[in-house]
N, C-alpha and C positions, 0 to 999 in steps of 0.2 A: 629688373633684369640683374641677375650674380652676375658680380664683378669676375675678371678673368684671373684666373691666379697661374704663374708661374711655376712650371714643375724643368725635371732634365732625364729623360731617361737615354737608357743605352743599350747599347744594340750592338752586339760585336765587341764592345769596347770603345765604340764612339760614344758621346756625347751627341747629346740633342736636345737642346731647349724649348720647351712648346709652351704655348698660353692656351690654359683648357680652363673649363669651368668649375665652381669647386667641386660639385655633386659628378664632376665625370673624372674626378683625377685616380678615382682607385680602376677605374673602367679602362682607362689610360695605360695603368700600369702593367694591367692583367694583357692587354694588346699588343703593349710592346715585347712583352713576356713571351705571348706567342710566337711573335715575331722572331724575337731571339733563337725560339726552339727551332721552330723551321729554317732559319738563318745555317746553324748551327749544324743539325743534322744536312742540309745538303752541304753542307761543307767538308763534312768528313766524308759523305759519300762521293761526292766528286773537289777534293784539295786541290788537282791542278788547275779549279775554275776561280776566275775573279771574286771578289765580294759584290761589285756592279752585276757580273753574271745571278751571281747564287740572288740578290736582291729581286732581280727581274724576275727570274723562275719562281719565288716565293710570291711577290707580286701578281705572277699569273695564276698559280696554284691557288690566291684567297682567291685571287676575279673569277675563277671556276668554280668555287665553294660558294662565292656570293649568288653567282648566276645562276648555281644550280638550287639555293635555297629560296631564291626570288622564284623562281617557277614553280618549285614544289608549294609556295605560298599564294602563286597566281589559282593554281590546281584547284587548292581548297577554297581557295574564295569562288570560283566559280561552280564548286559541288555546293558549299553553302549556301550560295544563290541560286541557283538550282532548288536546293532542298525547300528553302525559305519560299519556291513561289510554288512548289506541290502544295505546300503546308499553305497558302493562301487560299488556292484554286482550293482544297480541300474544305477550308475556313469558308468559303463566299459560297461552293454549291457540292453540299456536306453528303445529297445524294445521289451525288455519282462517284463517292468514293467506294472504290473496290474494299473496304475494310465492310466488316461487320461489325455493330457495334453490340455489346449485350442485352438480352430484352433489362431492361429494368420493370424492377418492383411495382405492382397497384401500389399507389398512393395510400388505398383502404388497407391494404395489407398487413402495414408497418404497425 
């Protein structure tokens, strides 16, 4: 198991120390990165709102983006599975498949 390494990123101009792993620390940075932007942009579009405010609304905006990427991931898993047991039933009773297959070649032919 990597040991945890010590980074600090910031967000608005705070400080924030985190213990992340080494192989996730560029992953980290590019996150908080995001954060900032979103941070950022609802800030200038609404200035008379807190930073607590504007964090929460960013906060809820990712949990809408995660939620909605979880589903469209649930979606295909279940077309894949789907697909995966045509393609068995296909594989186990290959003549009740609605395809035609080509005649192939005599053997003597060739």
């Amino acid at each position: 198991m990597a040991l945890e390494k010590s980074i600090q990123i910031s967000i608005l101009g705070r400080k924030y120390p985190l213990r992340v792993r080494p192989e996730d620390e560029a992953l980290m940075y590019q996150l908080a990165a995001m954060v900032e932007e979103r941070m950022r942009a609802f800030r200038e579009q609404h200035p008379e709102q807190s930073e607590l405010t504007a964090a929460v609304i960013v906060a809820l905006s990712l949990a809408e983006a995660l939620h909605e990427a979880q589903k469209a991931l649930r979606e295909l898993d279940e077309t894949l599975y789907e697909t995966i047991q045509e393609l068995l039933a296909l594989l186990e009773h290959p003549e009740e498949s609605p395809l035609t297959l080509p005649e192939q070649p005599a053997r003597d032919a060739i």
